[in-house]
C-alpha positions as YAML, in Angstrom:
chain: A
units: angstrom
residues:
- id: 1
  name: UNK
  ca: [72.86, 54.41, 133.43]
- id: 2
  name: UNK
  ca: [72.96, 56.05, 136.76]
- id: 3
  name: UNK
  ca: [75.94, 55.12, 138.56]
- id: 4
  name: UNK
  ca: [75.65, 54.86, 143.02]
- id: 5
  name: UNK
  ca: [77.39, 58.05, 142.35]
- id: 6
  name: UNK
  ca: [74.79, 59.78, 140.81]
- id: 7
  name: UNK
  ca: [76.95, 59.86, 137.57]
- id: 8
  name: UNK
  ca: [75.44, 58.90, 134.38]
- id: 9
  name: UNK
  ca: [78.40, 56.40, 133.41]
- id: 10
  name: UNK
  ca: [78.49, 52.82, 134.78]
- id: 11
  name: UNK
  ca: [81.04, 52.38, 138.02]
- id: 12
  name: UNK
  ca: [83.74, 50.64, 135.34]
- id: 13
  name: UNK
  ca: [83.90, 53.52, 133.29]
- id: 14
  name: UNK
  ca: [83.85, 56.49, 135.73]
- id: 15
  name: UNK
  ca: [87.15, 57.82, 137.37]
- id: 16
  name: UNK
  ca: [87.23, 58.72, 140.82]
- id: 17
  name: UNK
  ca: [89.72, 60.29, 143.11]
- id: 18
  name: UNK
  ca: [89.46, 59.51, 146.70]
- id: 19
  name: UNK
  ca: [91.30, 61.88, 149.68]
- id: 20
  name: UNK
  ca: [93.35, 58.59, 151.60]
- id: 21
  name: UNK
  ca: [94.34, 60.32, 155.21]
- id: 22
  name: UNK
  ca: [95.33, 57.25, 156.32]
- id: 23
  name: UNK
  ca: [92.43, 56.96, 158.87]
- id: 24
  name: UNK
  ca: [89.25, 54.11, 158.97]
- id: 25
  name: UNK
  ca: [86.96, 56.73, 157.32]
- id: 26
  name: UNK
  ca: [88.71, 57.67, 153.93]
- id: 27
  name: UNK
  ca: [90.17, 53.82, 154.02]
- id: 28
  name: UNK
  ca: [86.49, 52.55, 154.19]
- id: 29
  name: UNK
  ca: [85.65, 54.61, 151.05]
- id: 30
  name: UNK
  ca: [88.30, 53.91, 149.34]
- id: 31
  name: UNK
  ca: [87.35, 50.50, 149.63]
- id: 32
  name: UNK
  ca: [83.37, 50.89, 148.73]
- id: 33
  name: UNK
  ca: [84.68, 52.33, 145.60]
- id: 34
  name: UNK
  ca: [86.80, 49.90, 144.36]
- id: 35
  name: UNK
  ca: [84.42, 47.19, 145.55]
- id: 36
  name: UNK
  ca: [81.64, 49.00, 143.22]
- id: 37
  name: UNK
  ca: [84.01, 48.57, 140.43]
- id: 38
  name: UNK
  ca: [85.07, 51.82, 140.16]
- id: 39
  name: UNK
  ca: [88.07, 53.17, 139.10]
- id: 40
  name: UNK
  ca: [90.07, 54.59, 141.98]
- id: 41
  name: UNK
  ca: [92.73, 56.59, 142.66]
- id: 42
  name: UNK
  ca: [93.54, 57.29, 146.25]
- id: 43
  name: UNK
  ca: [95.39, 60.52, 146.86]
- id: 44
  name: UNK
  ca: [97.18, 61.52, 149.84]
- id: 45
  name: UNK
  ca: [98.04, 65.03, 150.91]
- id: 46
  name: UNK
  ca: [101.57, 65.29, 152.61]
- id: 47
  name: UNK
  ca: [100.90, 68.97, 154.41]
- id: 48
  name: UNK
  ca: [103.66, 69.32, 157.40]
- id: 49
  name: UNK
  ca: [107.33, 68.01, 157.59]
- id: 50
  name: UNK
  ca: [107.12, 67.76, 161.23]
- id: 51
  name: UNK
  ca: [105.18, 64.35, 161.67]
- id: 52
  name: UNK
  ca: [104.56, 63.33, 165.09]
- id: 53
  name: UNK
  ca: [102.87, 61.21, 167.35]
- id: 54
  name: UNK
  ca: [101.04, 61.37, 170.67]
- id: 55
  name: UNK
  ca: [100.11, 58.69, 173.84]
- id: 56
  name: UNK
  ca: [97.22, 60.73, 173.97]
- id: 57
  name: UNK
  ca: [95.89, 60.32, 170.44]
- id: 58
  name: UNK
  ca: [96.56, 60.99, 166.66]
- id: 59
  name: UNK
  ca: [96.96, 63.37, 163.84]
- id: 60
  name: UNK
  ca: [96.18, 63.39, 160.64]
- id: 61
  name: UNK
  ca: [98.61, 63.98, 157.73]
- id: 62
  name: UNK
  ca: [101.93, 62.67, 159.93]
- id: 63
  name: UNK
  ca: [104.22, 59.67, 158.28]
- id: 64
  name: UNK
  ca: [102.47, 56.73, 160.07]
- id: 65
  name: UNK
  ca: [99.30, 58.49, 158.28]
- id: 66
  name: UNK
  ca: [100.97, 58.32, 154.58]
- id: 67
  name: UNK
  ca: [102.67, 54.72, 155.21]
- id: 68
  name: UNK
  ca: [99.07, 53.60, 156.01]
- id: 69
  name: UNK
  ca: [96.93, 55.23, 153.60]
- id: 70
  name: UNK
  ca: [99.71, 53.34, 151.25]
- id: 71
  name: UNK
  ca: [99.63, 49.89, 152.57]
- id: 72
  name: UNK
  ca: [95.44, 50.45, 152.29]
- id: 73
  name: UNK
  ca: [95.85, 51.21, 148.22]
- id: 74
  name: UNK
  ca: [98.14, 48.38, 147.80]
- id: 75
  name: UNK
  ca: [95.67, 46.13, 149.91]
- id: 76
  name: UNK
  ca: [92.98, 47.43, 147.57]
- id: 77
  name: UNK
  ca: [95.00, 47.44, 144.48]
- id: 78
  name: UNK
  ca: [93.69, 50.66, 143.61]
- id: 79
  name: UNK
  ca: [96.30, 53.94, 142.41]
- id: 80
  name: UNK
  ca: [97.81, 55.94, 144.43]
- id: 81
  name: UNK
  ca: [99.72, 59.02, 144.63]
- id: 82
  name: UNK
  ca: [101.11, 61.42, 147.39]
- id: 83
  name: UNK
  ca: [100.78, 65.08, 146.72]
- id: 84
  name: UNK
  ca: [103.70, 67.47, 148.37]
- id: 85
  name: UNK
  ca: [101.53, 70.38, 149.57]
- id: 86
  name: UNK
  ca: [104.07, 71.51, 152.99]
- id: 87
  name: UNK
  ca: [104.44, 74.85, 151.61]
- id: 88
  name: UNK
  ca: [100.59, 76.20, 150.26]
- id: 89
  name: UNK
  ca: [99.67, 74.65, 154.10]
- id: 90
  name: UNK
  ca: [102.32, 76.69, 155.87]
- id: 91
  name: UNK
  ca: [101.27, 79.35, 153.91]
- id: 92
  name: UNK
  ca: [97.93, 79.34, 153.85]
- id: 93
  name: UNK
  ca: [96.61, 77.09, 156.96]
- id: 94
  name: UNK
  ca: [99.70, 77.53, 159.64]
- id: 95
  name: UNK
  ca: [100.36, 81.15, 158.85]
- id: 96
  name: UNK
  ca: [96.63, 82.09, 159.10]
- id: 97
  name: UNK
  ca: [96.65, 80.29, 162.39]
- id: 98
  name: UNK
  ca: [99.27, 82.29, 164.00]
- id: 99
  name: UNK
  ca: [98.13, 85.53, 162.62]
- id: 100
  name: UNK
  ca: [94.53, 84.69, 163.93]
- id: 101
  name: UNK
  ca: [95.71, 83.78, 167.10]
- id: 102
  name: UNK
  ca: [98.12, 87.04, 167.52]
- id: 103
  name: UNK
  ca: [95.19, 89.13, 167.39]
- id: 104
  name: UNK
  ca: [93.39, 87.78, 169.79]
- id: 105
  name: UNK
  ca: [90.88, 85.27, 167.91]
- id: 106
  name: UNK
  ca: [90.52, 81.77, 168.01]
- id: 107
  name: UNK
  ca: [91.04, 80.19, 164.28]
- id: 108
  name: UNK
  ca: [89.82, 77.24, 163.07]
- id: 109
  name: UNK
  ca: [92.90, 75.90, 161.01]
- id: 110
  name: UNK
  ca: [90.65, 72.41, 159.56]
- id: 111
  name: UNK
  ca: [88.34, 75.11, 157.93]
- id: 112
  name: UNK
  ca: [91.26, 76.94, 156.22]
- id: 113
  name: UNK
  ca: [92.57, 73.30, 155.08]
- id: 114
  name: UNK
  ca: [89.49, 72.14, 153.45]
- id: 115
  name: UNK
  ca: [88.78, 75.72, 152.13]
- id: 116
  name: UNK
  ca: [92.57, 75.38, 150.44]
- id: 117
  name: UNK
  ca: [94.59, 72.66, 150.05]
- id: 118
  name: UNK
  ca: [92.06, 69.90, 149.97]
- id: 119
  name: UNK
  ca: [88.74, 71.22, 148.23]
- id: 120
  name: UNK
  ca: [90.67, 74.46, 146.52]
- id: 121
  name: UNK
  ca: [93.69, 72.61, 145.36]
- id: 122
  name: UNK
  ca: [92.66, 68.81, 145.43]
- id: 123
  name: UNK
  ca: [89.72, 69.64, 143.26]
- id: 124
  name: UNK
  ca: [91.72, 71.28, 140.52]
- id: 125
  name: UNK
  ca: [93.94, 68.25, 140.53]
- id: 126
  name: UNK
  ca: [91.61, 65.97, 140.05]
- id: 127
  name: UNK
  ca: [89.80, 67.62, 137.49]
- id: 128
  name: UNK
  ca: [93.21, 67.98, 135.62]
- id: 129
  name: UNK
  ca: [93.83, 64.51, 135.73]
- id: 130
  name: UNK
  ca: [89.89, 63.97, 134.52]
- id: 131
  name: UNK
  ca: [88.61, 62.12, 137.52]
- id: 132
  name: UNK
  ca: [84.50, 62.49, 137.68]
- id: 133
  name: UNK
  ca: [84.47, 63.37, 141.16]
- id: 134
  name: UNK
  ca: [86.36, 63.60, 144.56]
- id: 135
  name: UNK
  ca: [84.93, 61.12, 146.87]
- id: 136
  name: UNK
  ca: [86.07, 61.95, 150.87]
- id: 137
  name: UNK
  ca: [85.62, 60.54, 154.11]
- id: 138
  name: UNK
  ca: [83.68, 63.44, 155.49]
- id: 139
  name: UNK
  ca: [80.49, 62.47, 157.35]
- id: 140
  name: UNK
  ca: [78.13, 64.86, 155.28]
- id: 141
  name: UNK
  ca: [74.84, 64.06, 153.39]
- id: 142
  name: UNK
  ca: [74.72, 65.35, 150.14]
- id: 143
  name: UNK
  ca: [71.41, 65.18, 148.13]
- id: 144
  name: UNK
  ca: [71.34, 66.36, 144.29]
- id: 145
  name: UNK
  ca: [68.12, 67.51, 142.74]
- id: 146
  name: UNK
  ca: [68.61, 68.57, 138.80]
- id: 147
  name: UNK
  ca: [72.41, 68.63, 138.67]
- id: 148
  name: UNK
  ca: [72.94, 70.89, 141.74]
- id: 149
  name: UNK
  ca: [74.21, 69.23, 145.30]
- id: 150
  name: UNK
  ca: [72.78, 70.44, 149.00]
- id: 151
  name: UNK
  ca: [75.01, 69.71, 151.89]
- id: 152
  name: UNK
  ca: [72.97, 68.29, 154.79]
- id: 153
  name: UNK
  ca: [74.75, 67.54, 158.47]
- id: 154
  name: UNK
  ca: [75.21, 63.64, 158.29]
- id: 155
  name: UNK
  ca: [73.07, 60.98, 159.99]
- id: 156
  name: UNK
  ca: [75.69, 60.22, 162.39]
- id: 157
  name: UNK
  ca: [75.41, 63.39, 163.94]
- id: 158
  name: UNK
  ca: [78.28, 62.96, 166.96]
- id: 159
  name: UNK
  ca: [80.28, 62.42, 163.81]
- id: 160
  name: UNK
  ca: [78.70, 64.95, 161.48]
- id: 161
  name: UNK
  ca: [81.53, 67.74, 159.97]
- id: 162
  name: UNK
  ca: [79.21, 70.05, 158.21]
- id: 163
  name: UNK
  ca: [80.39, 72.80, 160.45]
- id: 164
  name: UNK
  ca: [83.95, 72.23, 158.71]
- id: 165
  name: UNK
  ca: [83.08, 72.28, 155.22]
- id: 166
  name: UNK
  ca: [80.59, 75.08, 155.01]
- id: 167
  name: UNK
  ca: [83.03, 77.44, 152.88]
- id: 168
  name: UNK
  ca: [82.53, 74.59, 150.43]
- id: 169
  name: UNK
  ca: [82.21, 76.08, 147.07]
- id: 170
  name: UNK
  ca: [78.83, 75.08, 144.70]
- id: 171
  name: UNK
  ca: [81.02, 74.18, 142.23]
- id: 172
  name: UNK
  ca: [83.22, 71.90, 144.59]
- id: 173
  name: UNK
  ca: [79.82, 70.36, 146.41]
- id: 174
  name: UNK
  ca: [78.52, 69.49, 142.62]
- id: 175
  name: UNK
  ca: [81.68, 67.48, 142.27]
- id: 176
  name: UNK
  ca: [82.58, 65.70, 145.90]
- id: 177
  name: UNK
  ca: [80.78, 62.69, 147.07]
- id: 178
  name: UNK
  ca: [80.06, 61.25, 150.72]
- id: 179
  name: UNK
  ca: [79.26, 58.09, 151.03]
- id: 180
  name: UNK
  ca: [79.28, 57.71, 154.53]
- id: 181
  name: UNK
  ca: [76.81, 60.64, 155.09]
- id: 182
  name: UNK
  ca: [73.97, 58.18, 155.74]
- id: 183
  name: UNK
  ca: [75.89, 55.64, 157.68]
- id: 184
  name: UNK
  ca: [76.85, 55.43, 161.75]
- id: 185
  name: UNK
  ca: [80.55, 55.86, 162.34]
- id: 186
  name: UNK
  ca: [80.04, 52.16, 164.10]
- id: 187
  name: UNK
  ca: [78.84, 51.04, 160.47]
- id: 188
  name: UNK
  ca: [82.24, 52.19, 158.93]
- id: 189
  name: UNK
  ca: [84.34, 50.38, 161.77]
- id: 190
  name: UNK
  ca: [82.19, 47.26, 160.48]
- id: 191
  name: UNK
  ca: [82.59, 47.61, 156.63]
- id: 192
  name: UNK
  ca: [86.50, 48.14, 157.47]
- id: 193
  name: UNK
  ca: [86.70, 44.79, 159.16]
- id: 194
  name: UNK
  ca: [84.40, 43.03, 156.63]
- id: 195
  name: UNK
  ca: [87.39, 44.68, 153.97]
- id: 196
  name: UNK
  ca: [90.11, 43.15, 156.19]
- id: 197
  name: UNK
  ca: [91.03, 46.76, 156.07]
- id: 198
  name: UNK
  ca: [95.07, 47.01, 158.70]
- id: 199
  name: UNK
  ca: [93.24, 50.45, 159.88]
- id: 200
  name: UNK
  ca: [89.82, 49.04, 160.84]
- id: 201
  name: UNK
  ca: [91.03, 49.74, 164.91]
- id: 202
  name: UNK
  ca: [92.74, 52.60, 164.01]
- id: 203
  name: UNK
  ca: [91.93, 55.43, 166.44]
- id: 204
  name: UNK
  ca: [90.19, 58.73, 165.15]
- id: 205
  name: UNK
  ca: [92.58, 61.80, 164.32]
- id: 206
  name: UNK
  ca: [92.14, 64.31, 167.89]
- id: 207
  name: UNK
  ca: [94.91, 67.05, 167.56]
- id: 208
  name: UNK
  ca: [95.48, 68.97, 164.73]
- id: 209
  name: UNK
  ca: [98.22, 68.31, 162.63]
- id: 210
  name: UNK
  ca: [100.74, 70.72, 163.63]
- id: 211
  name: UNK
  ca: [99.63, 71.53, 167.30]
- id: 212
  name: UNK
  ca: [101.35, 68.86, 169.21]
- id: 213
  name: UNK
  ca: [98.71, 67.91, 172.19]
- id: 214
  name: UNK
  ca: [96.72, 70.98, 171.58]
- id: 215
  name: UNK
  ca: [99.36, 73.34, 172.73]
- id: 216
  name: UNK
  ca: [98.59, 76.11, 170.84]
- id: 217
  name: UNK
  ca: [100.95, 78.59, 172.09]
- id: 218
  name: UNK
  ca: [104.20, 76.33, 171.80]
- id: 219
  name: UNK
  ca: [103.48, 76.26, 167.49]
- id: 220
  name: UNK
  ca: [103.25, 80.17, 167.60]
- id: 221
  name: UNK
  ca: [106.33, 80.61, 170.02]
- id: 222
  name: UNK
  ca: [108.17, 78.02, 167.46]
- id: 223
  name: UNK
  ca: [106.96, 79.91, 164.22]
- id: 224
  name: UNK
  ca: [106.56, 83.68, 165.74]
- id: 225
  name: UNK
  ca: [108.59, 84.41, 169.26]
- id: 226
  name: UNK
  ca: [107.83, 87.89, 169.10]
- id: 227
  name: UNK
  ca: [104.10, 87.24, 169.73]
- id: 228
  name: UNK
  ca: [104.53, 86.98, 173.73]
- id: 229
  name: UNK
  ca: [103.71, 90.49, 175.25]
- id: 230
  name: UNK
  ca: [102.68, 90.89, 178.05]
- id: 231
  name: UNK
  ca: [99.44, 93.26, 178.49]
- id: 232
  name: UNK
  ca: [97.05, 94.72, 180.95]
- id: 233
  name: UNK
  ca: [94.33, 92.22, 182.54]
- id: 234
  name: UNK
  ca: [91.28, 94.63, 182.90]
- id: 235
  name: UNK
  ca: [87.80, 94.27, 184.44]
- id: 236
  name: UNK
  ca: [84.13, 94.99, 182.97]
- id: 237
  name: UNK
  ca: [84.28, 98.81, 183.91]
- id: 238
  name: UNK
  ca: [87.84, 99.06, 182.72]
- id: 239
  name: UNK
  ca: [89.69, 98.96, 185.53]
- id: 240
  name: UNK
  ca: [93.42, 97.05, 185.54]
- id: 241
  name: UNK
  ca: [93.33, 94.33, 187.68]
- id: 242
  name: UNK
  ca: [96.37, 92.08, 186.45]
- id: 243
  name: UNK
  ca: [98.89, 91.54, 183.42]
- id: 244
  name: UNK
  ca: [99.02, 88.69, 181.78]
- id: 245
  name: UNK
  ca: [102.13, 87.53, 179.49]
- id: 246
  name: UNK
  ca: [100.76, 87.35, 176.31]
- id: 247
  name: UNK
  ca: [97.04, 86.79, 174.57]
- id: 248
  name: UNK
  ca: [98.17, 83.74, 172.84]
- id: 249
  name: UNK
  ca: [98.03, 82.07, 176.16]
- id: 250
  name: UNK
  ca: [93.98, 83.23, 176.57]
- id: 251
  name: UNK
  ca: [90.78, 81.87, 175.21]
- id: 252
  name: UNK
  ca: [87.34, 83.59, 175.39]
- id: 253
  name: UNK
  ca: [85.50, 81.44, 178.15]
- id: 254
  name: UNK
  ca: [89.19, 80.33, 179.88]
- id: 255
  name: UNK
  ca: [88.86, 80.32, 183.84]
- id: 256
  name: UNK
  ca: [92.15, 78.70, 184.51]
- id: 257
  name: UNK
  ca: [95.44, 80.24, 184.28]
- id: 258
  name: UNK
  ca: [94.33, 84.10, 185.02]
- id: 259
  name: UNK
  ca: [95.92, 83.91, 188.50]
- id: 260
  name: UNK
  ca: [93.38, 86.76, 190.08]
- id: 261
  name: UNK
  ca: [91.85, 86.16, 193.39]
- id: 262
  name: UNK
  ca: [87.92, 87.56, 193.31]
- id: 263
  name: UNK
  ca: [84.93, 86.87, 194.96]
- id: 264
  name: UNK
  ca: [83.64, 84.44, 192.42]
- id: 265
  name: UNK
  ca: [85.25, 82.60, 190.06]
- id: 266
  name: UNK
  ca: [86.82, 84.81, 186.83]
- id: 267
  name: UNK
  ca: [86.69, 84.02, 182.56]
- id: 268
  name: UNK
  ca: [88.17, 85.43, 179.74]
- id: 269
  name: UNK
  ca: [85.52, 87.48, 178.80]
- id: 270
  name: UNK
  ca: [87.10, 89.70, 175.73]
- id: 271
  name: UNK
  ca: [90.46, 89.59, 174.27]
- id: 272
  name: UNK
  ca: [91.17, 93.21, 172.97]
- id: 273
  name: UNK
  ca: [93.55, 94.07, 169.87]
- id: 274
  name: UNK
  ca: [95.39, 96.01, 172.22]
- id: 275
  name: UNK
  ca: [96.82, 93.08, 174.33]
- id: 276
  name: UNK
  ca: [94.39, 93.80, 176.91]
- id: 277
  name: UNK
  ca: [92.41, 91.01, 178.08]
- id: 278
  name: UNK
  ca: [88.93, 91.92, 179.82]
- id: 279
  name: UNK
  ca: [87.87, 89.47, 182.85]
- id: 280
  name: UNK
  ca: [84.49, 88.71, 184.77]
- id: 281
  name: UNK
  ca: [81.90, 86.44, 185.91]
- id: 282
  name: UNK
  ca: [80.35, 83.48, 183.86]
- id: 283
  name: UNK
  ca: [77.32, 85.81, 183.12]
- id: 284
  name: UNK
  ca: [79.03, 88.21, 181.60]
- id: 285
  name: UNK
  ca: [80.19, 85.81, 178.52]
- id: 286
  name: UNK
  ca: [76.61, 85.70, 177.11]
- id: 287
  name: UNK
  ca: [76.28, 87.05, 173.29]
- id: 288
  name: UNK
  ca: [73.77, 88.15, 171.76]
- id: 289
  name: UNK
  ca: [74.84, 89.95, 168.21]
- id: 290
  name: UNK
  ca: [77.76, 88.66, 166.25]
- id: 291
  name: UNK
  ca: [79.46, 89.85, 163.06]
- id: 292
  name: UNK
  ca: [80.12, 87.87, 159.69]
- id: 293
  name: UNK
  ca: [83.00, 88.40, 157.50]
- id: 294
  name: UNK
  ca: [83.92, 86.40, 154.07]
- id: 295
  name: UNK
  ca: [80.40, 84.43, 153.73]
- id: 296
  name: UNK
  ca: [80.11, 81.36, 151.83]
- id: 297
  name: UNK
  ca: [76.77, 81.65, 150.72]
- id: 298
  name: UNK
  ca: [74.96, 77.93, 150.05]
- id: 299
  name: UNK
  ca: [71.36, 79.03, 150.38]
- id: 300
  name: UNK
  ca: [69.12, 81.47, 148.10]
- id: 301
  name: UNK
  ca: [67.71, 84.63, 149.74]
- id: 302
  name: UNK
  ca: [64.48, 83.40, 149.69]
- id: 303
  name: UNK
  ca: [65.93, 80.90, 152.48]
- id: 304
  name: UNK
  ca: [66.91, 83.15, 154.80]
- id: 305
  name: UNK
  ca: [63.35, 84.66, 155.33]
- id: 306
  name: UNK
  ca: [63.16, 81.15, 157.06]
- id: 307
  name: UNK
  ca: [63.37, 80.45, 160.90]
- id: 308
  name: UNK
  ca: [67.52, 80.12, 160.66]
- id: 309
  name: UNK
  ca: [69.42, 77.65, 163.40]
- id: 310
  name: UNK
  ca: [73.32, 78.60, 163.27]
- id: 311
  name: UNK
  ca: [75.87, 77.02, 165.17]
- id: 312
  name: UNK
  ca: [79.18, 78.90, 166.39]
- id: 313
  name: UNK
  ca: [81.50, 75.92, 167.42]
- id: 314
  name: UNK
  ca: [81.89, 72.41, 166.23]
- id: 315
  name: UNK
  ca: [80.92, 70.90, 168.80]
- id: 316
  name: UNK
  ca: [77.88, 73.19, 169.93]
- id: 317
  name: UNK
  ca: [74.63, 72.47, 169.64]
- id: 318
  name: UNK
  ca: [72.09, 74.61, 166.66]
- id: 319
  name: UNK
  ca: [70.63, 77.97, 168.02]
- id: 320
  name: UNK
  ca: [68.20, 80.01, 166.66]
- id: 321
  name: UNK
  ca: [68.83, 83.27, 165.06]
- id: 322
  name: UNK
  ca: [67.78, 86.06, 162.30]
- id: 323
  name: UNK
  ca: [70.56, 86.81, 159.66]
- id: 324
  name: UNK
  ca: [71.20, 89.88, 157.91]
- id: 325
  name: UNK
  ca: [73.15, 89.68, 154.43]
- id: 326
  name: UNK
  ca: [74.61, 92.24, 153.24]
- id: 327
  name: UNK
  ca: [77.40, 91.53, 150.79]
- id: 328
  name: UNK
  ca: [80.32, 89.66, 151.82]
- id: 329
  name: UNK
  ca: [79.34, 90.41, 155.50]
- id: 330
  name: UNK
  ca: [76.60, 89.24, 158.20]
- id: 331
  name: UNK
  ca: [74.44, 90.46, 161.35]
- id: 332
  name: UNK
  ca: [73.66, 87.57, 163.59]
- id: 333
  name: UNK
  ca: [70.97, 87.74, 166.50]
- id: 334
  name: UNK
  ca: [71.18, 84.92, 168.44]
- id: 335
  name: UNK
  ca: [67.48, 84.50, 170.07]
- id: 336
  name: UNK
  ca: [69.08, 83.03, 173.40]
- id: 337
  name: UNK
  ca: [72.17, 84.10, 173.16]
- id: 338
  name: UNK
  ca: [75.58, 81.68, 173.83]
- id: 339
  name: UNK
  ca: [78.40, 81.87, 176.15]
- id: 340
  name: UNK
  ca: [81.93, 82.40, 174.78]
- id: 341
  name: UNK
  ca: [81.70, 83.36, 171.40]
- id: 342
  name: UNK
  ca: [84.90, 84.66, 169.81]
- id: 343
  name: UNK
  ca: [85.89, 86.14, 166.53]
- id: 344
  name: UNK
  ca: [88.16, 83.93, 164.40]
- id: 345
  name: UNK
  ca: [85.73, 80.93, 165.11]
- id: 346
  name: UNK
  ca: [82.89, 79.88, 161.99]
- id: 347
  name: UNK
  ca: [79.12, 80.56, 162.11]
- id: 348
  name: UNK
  ca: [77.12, 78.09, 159.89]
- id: 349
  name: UNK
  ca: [73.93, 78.80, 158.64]
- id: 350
  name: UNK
  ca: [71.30, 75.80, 159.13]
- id: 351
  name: UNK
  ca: [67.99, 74.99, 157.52]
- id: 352
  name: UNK
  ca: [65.42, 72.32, 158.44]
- id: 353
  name: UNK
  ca: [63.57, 70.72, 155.71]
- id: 354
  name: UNK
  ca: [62.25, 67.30, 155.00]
- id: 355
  name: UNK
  ca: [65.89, 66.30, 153.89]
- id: 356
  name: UNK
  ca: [67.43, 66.99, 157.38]
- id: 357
  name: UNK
  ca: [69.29, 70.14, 158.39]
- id: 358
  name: UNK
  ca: [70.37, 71.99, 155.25]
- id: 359
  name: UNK
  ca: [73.46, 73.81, 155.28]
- id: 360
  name: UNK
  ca: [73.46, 77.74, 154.02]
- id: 361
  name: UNK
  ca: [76.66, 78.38, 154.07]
- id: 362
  name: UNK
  ca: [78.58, 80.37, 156.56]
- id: 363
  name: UNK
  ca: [81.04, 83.05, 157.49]
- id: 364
  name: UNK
  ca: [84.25, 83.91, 159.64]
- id: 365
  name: UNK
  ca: [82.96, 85.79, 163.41]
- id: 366
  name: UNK
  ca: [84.98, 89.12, 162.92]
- id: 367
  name: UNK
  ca: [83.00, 90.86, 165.87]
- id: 368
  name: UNK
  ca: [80.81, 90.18, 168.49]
- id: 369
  name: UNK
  ca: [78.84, 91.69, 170.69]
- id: 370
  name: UNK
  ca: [78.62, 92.07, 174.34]
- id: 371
  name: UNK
  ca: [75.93, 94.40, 176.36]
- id: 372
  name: UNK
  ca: [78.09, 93.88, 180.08]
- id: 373
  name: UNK
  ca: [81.60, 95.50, 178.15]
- id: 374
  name: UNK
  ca: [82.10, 99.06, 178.98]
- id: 375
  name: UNK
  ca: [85.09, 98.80, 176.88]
...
């Protein structure tokens, strides 16, 4: 018997752990599974001591988060359990962060968490505790064909977070589940209410967890006051122009903030390791070639020869390219090319078929490259 699942146990008999943020989404699934009859444990991730809140919106993994993803369980009558992981995500998701940004790039810390504490470390807990799989929130579409899952970006695609999970391990994507990959977000607001769910109006997570109102620079000068020196503020030929008091404070693409007058308006075009930062016109951010490191291959080789769509932010649309492999590492040409790329930000490898947009996996932008930089 074939479980919803795609488990050959019936619902009763097969053990599930579900990732409870606290938030509608992992709520709502929560609450599909136990309504299936399976049975559920909800887990909750406690990841920063700091909790805080915001007038302008919310975070995931703060108190308010853990009370409700509590009060949910207890509504469900389903398990539940809070896992004390502060210390692996200073370590491995808040250090990275600060490191990343001290060099100049411009990190992704949700990758790094679902790489680590959640899929990484999650996973091995629940298969200690012998769940049959980890069932999350994430809007995702995953198809399974002889045993072996393909990650697909969801139908929802305003709400679609394929670009999050693609260092997803084959091994972790044969054993997660996402049942609201085929669903609208509006759908999930709906089922919540029909559950009689406390967090059916609950507004969507916005900042991340530990970057209070996306004020990057204020968690690095709490963590790593050292990081503010000031630098040289050069132009396309090389020339010094300005200083500026510390990278941290600069994002490739950033207009505002560089406080030099010019002709026509001036962006981040290059943040050197340095602590020079290289200015100039919007044309000038346009890339062309980029650089891979630490792939997370999905795909087979045979995929690749394919017309390849990538995307290089979240929130960007798919662009077409040719990608190189070679070992851990990738060459990128981007057909079009796309303003304000910068290392430290993900590339995902995409793949239409008659399933949707098939994700190939994906690496970390260590380089890019940019034909108007004499320097």
């Amino acid at each position: 018997m074939i479980n919803s699942l795609g488990i050959n146990k019936p619902a009763k008999k097969t053990k599930v752990v579900v990732a409870m943020s606290g938030g509608v989404d992992s709520s709502v699934v929560a609450g599909l599974m136990k309504d299936q009859g399976y049975d559920v444990t909800g887990i909750t991730l406690k990841l920063y001591d700091d909790a805080k809140s915001s007038k302008e919106g919310r975070q995931c993994c703060a108190g308010q988060d853990i009370l409700d993803a509590k009060r949910v369980s207890e509504q469900l009558n389903i398990h539940h359990k809070i896992l004390y992981y502060q210390q692996k995500f200073k370590k491995e998701v808040i250090d990275n962060f600060i490191d990343s940004y001290s060099t100049g790039e411009t990190p992704i810390p949700c990758v790094q968490c679902n790489q680590t504490v959640k899929f990484r470390d999650l996973f091995k807990y629940s298969k200690e505790i012998k769940a049959d799989a980890l069932v999350t929130g994430h809007y995702i579409k995953s198809i399974q064909v002889n045993g072996k899952s393909s990650m697909y970006r969801a139908k929802d695609l305003t709400r679609d977070q394929s670009y999050f999970l693609f260092s997803t391990s084959q091994e972790q994507l044969d054993y997660l589940r996402f049942p609201l990959g085929n669903i609208e977000k509006v759908e999930t607001r709906d089922i919540a209410k029909k559950l009689n769910l406390n967090v059916a109006e609950k507004p969507d997570s916005q900042d991340i967890c530990f970057v209070p109102n996306g004020d990057y620079s204020s968690v690095i000068k709490k963590f790593r006051p050292e990081s503010f020196n000031p630098g040289n503020i050069i132009d396309l030929n090389g020339n010094v122009v300005g200083k500026h008091d510390g990278i941290i404070n600069y994002t490739i693409g950033q207009r505002r903030g560089i406080k030099i007058a010019d002709k026509q308006p001036l962006y981040v075009i290059k943040i050197n390791r340095d602590n020079s930062i290289v200015v100039g016109p919007k044309k000038a951010l346009k890339i062309n070639k980029i650089i891979l490191r630490e792939l997370n291959i999905l795909g087979s080789p045979d995929e690749f020869k394919n017309k390849i769509k990538i995307k290089v932010r979240s929130t960007g649309k798919l662009l077409n390219a040719q990608v190189k492999l070679n070992l851990n590492k990738a060459e990128v040409n981007i057909f079009e090319g796309e303003n304000g790329i910068s290392p430290g930000q993900a590339c995902v490898f995409y793949l239409k078929d008659d399933a949707g947009d098939k994700v190939l996996g994906g690496g970390w932008i260590d380089k890019t490259f940019n034909e108007n930089l004499s320097t």
